[in-house]
Phi, psi and omega in degrees: 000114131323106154246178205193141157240161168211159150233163196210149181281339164206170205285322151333306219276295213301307186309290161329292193300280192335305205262003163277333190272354179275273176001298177303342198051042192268340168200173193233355156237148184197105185264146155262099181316134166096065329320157191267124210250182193192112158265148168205155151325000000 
């Protein structure tokens, strides 16, 4: 198991990056913080 963290200038951004890296089959999870969001495969 891998984790990673990154940051992006808005939570728009955070939202993008998750469902594209879920799309890509790059994870299979992907949370966005503040309140906390949850992607998934």
């Amino acid at each position: 198991m891998l984790i990673a963290w990154t940051t992006v200038a808005s939570r728009n951004d955070a939202k993008k990056l998750a469902e594209s890296t879920i799309i890509a089959g790059l994870a299979v999870c992907v949370q966005v913080e503040g309140p906390i969001t949850s992607v998934y495969r």
